[in-house]
LOVODO-300364 format. One record per residue (C-alpha): x, y negated, z. Coordinates in steps of 0.1 Angstrom, whole numbers, plus 5000, padded with zeros to 4 digits. Each point is the difference from the previous one (the first is absolute). Layout:
! LOVODO-300364
XYZ;...
//
This chain:
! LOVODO-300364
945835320811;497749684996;502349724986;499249675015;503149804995;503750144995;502249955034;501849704985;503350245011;500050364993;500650215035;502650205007;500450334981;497049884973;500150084960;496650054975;499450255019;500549905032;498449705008;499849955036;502450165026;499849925036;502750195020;498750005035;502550315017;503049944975;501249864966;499750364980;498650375000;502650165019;498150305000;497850064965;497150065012;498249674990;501650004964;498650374999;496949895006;499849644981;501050234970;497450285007;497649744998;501449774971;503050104986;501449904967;500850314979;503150185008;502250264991;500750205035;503050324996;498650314994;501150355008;503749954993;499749695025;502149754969;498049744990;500349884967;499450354988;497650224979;498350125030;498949695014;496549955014;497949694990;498049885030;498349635002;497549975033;496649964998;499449674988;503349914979;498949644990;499449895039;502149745016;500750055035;500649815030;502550175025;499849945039;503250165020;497750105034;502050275009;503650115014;502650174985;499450275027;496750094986;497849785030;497449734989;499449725027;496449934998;500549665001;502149924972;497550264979;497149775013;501849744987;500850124966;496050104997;499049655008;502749844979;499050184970;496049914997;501849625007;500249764976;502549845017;504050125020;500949935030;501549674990;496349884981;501350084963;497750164974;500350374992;498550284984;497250195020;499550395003;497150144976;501050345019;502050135030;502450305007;500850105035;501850264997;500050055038;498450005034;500250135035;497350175025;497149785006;495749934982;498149764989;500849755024;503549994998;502049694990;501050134969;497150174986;497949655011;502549804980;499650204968;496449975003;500249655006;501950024966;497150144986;497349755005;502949784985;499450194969;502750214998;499750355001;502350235028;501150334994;502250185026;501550325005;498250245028;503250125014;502050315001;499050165029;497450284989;499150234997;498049945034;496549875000;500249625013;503549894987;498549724980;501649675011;500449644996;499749824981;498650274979;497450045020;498449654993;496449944992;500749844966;503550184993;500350284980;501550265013;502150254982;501050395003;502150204984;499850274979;502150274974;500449884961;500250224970;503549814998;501350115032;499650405001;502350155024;502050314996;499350385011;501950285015;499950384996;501450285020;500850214973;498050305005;497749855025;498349685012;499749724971;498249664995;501649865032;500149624992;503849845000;499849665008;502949804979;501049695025;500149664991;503950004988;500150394989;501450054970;497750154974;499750374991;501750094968;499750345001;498450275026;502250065027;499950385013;502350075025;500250195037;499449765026;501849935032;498849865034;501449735013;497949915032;499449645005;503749894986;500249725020;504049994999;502550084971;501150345026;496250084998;499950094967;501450374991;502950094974;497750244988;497849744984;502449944973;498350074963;496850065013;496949835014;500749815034;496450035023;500149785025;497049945027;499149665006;500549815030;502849925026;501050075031;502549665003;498849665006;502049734982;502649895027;499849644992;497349704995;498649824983;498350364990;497949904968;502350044969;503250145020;501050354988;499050285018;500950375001;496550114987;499649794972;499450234963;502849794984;502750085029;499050375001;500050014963;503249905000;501150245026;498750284976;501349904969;503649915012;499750385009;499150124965;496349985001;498949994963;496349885016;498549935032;496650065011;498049855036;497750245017;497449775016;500050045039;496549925000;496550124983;499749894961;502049874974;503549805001;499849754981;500449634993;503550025009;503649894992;503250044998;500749694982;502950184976;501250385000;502250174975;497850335005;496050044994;498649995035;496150085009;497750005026;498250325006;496750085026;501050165034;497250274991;502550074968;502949935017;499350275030;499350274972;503649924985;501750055039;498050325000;502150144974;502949935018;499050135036;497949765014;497950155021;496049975002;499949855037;502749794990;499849924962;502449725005;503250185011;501350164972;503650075003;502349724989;502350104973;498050294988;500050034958;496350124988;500650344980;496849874979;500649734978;497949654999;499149834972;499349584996;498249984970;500849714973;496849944993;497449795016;496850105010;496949735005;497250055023;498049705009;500649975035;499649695030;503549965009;500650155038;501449675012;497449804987;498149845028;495950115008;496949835010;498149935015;501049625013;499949895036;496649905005;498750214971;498449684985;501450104968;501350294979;503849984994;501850084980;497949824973;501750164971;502950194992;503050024975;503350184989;502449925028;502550375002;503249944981;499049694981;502549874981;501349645006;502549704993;501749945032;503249805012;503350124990;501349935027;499050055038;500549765031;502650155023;497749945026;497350274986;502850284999;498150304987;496749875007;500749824968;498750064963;502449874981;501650164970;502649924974;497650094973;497549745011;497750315002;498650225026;497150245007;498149905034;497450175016;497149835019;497249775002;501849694997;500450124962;496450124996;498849695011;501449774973;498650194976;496649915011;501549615000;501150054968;496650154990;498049735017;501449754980;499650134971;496250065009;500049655008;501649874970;496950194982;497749835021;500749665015;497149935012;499650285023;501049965039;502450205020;497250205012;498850114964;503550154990;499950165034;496750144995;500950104959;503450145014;497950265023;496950034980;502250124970;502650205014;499750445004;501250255015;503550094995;500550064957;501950314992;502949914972;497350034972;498349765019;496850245012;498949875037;500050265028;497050195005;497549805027;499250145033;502750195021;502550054969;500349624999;502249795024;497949845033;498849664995;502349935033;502950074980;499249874964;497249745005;498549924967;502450204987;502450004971;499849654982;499750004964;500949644987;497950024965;497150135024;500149685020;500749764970;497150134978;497650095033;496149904992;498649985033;501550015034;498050185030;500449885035;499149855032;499049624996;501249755024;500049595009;503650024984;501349845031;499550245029;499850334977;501250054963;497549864979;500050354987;501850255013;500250374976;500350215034;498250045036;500550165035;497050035019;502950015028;499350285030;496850115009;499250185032;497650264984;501450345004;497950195028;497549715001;497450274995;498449764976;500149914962;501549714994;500349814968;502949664993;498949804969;501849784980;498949774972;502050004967;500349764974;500950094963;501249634981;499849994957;503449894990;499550064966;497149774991;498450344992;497950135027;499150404996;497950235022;502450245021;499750345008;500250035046;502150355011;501850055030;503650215000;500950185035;503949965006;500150115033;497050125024;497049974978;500050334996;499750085039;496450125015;498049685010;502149744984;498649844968;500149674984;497649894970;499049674984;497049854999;499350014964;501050254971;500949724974;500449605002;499249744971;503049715005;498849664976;502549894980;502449795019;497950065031;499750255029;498050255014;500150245034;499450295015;500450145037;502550295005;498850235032;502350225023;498050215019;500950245024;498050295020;501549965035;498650275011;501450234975;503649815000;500750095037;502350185020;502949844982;502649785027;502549884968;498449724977;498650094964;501449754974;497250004972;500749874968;498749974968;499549784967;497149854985;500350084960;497849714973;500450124967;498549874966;501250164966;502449715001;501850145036;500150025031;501149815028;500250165039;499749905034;501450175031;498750035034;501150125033;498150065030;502050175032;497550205018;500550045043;498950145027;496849835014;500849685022;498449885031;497249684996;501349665012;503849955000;502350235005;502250055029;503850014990;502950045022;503149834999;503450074987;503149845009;503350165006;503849854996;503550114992;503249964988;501350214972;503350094997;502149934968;498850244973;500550044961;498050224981;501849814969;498550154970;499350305011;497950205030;502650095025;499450275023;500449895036;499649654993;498749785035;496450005003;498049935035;496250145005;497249865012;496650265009;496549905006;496850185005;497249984978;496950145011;497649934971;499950144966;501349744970;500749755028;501249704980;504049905009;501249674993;503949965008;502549764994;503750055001;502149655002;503549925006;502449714988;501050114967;503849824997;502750005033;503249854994;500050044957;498750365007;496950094987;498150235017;496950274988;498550205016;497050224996;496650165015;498450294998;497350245020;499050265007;497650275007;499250225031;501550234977;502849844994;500049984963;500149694987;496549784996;501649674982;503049804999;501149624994;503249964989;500749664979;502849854992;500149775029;497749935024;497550025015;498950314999;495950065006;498150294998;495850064999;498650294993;497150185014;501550315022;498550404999;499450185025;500049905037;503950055016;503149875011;501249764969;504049904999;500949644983;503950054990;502249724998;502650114980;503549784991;500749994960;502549764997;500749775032;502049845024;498650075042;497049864992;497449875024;496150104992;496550005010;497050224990;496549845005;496750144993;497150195010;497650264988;496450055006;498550215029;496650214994;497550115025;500550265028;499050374992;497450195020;501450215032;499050345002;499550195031;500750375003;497150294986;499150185035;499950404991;499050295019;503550065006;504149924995;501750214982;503650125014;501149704972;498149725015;497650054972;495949935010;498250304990;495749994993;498550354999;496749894986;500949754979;498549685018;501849715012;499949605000;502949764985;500149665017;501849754997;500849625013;498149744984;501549724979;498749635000;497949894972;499350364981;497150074978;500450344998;502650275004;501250254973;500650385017;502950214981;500450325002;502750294993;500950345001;503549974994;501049695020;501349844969;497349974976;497049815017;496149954980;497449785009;497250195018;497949755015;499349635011;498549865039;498949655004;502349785017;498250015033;500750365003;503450175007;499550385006;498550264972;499050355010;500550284978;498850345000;500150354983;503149924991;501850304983;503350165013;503249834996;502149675007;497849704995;501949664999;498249685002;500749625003;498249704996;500549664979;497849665012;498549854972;500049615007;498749724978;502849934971;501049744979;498250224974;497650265013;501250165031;503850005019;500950355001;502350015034;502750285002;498950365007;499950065039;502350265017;498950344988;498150225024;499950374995;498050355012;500150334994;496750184994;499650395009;497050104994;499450295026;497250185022;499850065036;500650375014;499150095032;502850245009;498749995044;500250374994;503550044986;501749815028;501050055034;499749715027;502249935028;500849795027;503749865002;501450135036;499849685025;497749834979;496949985020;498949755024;497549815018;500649635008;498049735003;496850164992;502050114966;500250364990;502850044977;501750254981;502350114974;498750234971;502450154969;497950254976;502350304982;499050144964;499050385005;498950034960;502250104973;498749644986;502149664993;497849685001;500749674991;498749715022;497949835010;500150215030;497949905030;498750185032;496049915009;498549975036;496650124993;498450085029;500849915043;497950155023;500349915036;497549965032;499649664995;499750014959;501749665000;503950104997;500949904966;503349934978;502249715013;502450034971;499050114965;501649854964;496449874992;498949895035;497250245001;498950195032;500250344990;496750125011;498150114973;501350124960;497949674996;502949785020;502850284993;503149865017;503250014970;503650025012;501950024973;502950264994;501249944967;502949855011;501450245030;500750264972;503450054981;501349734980;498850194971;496349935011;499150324998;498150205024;501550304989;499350385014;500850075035;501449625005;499049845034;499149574999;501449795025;498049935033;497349715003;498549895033;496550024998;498449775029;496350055016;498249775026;496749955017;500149665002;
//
């Protein structure tokens, strides 16, 4: 910190090291978290237990966070519980870019801040606008992006403000994990060690015994003892009493490891009840090794034990594997983004978050050595003083840590230059030798690691940062990343370019010419998607600046057809023989939009949900209450907001939001400690959409969801293809191959876009009409089913609106030639059917097939020819109106459909009757 004057009286809790401590929600840690993270960030070098768990002992690991000579300032903001009242971490933000308390004395003031924490909410939100705030101050902001990956979106506040730094997490060469073998079959299957398993001495091969979800000591089976305990997450029982956060319930790892291990269980591994990975996980202290493994993994395990293939989760309980498992000592490193680790992009998409990333799985930390009874086994406390911790609230001060050592090296630079040296430094995820992943698909999404992996010397000796130059008071003065946000170009039928102009800054007094290259990481590599700069190489004066435009360009003609948005990303490379600094960018590509402003529809819906606790865990069963709405426009934009009043009576209540997609898998989620919950995203494909309250941890809570999404414009309206004739299906059948599609028209169109297919699923292009015409006539069509529909193209926000296809209309063409067969039938009259009435001759006429021939319609009977006295009698009634006369105004009565269902006019079958009708009027 910036040492004005010395409070004339140290604060409570202060030493060398700490110099400032403001308890806002208590006296002391009650939990460790915040000492976990204070020493991430700026430890003192300790000794921490190793393997054998004595301290004091040869095995001991030295550990000392990232900048060991830092002092820090500590602020109390949140509860023993694990909730942070906005307010009081408002308060702490404010009080720490103060040179004065509360009470008007002098105190230190914040060079950086850790905020190891955050809720659902963007840019705007209170928090992330106080830590910018901060930030003009001088002081720069880092904050953790949350734990709620590893769905796109999750970013929160106050992560997610403009000047904060916002950080992921990812794997470290330090913190492998373990592996398991079936012996003689499947291997490589990660083991996940949880925080608070012992460590792995020695492999440990055994059978392995199937414990269900173990929820109560009875649960477990005898059968377990000596061998490996496999236990599915999840519960089935809510926690009978409240307050629900920290009380202990039946599906927590520690209470079901216990379960196992008073029955014998020499280890204990989780099968995840959901896709991916289990891990960042706890079980605070077990006497046994206990792992997380993948449900994919998991499911292969039950099936060699019984489980079935339509029901890979019910394996018999009690059932000892005849093959045995093996759970590897040794670790195994792969660079990975950790699974919990929260995405981009940030509400808004003004900005690409995460910013950066760094080691956050298993980190080693001091922590309290003893818990509050309050936190109960939300706690991480340990008699060592030591304890591994999993998440972003430990990858985050290491990017504290880092930015003040880059500023110690550089006083003179702003908050935004660290920022900017942080990102324009860091690489993709470094293998244990320290080699970055391979670029381009092999390589983590910017949405997930931002900048990328930090490297501290990278930042401290960086000659030149690259970014987007702003006044320093509405924008970053330079920011090292930029979203060109969403842009409504796919289907615009036009190319379409977003430009940008970048600044790179001399920080070494040096200057150099830099080599321009741009590196896909995600969608570059797509047909009609590029993105180039406007010059190969740039000459930066020493101590000065130069620019250069970066492009996105787009063919929306070529990028069509596609309902779910397109997230294009990619980095910007300058390199000089003295290295390289790198730029991302992200672009998220949608569906074309309407001109003018769009037309949204609201959403608001209320409830009460029950008392819930999904504790630490994902219970199965746990209250949740739907809500549906119908989207009828492709990447219609959703903005939702899920509120409720977060503390009733001393309980705290959380709960969380999700939707989902007319196929009912799941689209995005926002589930934050606390509240409230938001979610905006752009949707997929048109359908029914479900927004799912669900109760984590809560009293009967109260809540409201208020929102709305955007509406596009109406699609086309088809009318039905006339044939020649319906089939015995319904089906319009064309024997020559000519017919018209028309269709209603729609308000405003330039022109409409005719799609054709011969399969009903697969439709083409084929042809375009002005937008003052709604029919097209085809002809010499060949034989077969012929789909069509039509899409309106309107004017666009950029290029045209592409409405929704219309209702498909369909025909049959059957190409065939007309026979006359007057020679191989026999007419006659039906009995009773002739009479004269009204000047009206009528009667009824059936034809019988006296060939050895079938034919096929269309079959149709002709008046040809009348004679009579008067030469004026003439057909009252024919299909086509005509008189009958002459062949030249042959009267057609159709028979095709007084045959047999099978539409046949087979050999020696007789039609049904039709009245045929002559006057002389």
């Amino acid at each position: 910190p910036r040492l004005g004057v010395a409070p004339p009286t140290a604060a409570l809790n202060t030493n060398k090291k700490v110099i400032y401590y403001l308890p806002l929600t208590g006296t002391k840690d009650g939990y460790g978290h915040g000492t976990a993270a204070a020493s991430n960030a700026a430890g003192y070098l300790g000794l921490a237990p190793g393997a054998d768990k004595i301290p004091g002992t040869a095995d001991d690991i030295r550990i000392h966070g990232v900048a060991p000579q830092a002092r820090l300032m500590g602020y109390k903001v949140c509860a023993d519980v694990g909730s942070c009242p906005e307010a009081a971490t408002i308060l702490a933000v404010e009080d720490s870019v103060s040179p004065f308390t509360l009470t008007g004395s002098p105190k230190p003031v914040a060079h950086v801040i850790n905020l190891s924490l955050g809720g659902a909410g963007g840019p705007d939100d209170a928090s992330a606008v106080a830590c910018d705030n901060a930030v003009k101050m001088g002081t720069i902001v880092v904050a953790s992006a949350g734990n709620e990956g590893p769905g796109d979106g999750t970013v929160g506040s106050p992560a997610a403000g403009t000047r904060v730094i916002a950080v992921g997490a990812n794997t470290d060469p330090g913190t492998g994990v373990n592996t398991a073998d079936v012996v003689g079959g499947r291997m490589g299957m990660k083991a996940i060690a949880m925080d608070g398993s012992p460590a792995v001495l020695a492999d440990i091969t055994q059978n392995f015994v199937y414990c269900g979800r173990g929820e109560t000591p009875d649960a477990i089976p005898d059968s377990v003892r000596g061998k490996i305990a496999l236990i599915m997450r999840g519960s089935t029982v809510n926690t009978p009493e409240l307050p629900a956060v920290g009380s202990l319930g039946t599906g927590l790892f520690q209470t079901k490891t216990y379960w196992a291990t008073a029955k014998g269980a020499i280890a204990v591994v989780f099968i995840n009840n959901v896709d991916g990975e289990l891990g960042a996980t706890t079980v605070r202290a077990s006497a046994v090794p206990v792992f997380g493994m993948s449900q994919a993994n998991g499911r292969h395990l039950l099936s060699l034990i019984g489980a079935p293939a339509s029901d890979p989760d019910n394996a018999p309980v009690g059932t000892a594997s005849t093959q045995l498992l093996r759970i590897n000592k040794s670790l195994v490193f792969s660079p990975d983004m950790a699974d919990f680790s929260s995405r981009g992009p940030v509400q808004g998409l003004g900005q690409i978050k995460p910013d950066v990333t760094a080691p956050g799985v298993a980190i080693l930390s001091a922590t309290v050595r003893a818990g509050s009874a309050d936190a109960n086994t939300g706690t991480m406390f340990d008699p060592t003083g030591y304890v591994h911790a999993s998440g972003t609230s430990f990858s985050g001060p290491h990017v504290a840590g880092a930015a003040a050592l880059v500023k110690q090296a550089h006083l003179d630079w702003t908050p935004d230059m660290v920022r900017t040296a942080l990102i324009n430094t860091a690489t993709n995820l470094r293998s244990a030798s320290g080699t970055p992943k391979a670029d381009g698909a092999a390589a983590d999404s910017i949405l997930a690691q931002g900048g990328g992996l930090i490297s501290v010397a990278g930042a401290v000796n960086a000659k030149a940062l690259m970014g987007v130059a702003g006044d320093g008071i509405n924008q970053p003065s330079i920011l090292g990343s930029h979203s060109f946000g969403a842009v409504p170009v796919i289907n615009s039928r036009i190319t379409h370019t977003e430009k940008k102009n970048v600044t790179i800054q001399d920080v070494s007094g040096q200057g150099g010419t830099y080599t321009l290259s741009i590196v896909n990481n995600r969608e570059l590599d797509r047909s009609g998607i590029s993105a180039t700069t406007s010059t190969q190489t740039v000459t930066v004066p020493a101590g000065g600046t130069a620019t250069f435009d970066v492009s996105a360009i787009v063919d929306g003609n070529i990028v069509r057809d596609i309902t779910n948005p397109l997230q294009m990303q990619w980095y910007v490379v300058a390199k000089n023989a003295s290295g390289q600094v790198h730029m991302p960018f992200y672009m998220m590509l949608t569906p074309t939009a309407p001109a003018g402003a769009a037309s949204s529809e609201p959403l608001n819906f209320a409830g009460n949900m029950p008392a819930s606790d999904g504790g630490l865990q994902l219970i199965e069963g746990t209250t949740y209450q739907d809500y549906t709405f119908n989207s009828d426009s492709p990447a219609a934009a959703l903005d939702v907001r899920l509120d409720w009043q977060e503390e009733i009576d001393d309980v705290v209540a959380d709960l969380d939001f999700y939707l989902y997609g007319p196929d009912g898998t799941e689209v995005t989620h926002s589930a934050e400690a606390g509240g409230p919950e938001h979610i905006a995203t752009q949707l997929g494909a048109p359908g029914t959409y479900t927004l799912r309250v669900a109760g984590f941890a809560n009293g009967p809570t109260d809540y409201t969801i208020s929102g709305s999404f955007s509406k596009g414009g109406s699609a086309p309206t088809t009318q039905a293809i006339a044939g020649e004739f319906t089939d015995a299906s319904g089906k319009a059948v064309d024997f020559d191959g000519s017919y018209t599609l028309a269709w209603q028209a729609v308000g405003n169109a330039d022109k409409y876009e005719i799609e054709h297919s011969t399969d009903g699923t697969n439709y083409a292009v084929i042809g375009q009409t002005a937008g003052d015409t709604t029919s097209q006539s085809f002809s010499a069509q060949p034989n077969g089913t012929h789909s069509y529909r039509v899409r309106a193209l309107t004017p666009g926000q950029i290029g045209f609106y592409v409405t929704p296809a219309s209702n498909a209309q369909s025909i049959v063409v059957d190409l065939r030639g007309k026979v006359n067969i007057t020679g191989q039938v026999e007419r006659a009259i039906r009995d009773g059917s002739v009479s004269f009435t009204g000047g009206v001759f009528k009667m009824d006429i059936n034809f019988k097939n006296i060939s050895a021939n079938n034919y096929v319609p269309l079959v149709e009977a002709q008046v040809v020819s009348i004679t009579s006295r008067t030469g004026t009698v003439r057909v009252r009634n024919a299909d086509n109106a005509a008189d009958g006369k002459s062949v030249a105004s042959a009267a057609l009565f159709g028979y095709s459909s007084l045959l047999g269902t099978d539409q046949v006019y087979s050999a020696g079958e007789t039609s049904g009757n039709r009245s045929i009708e002559f006057t002389d009027a």
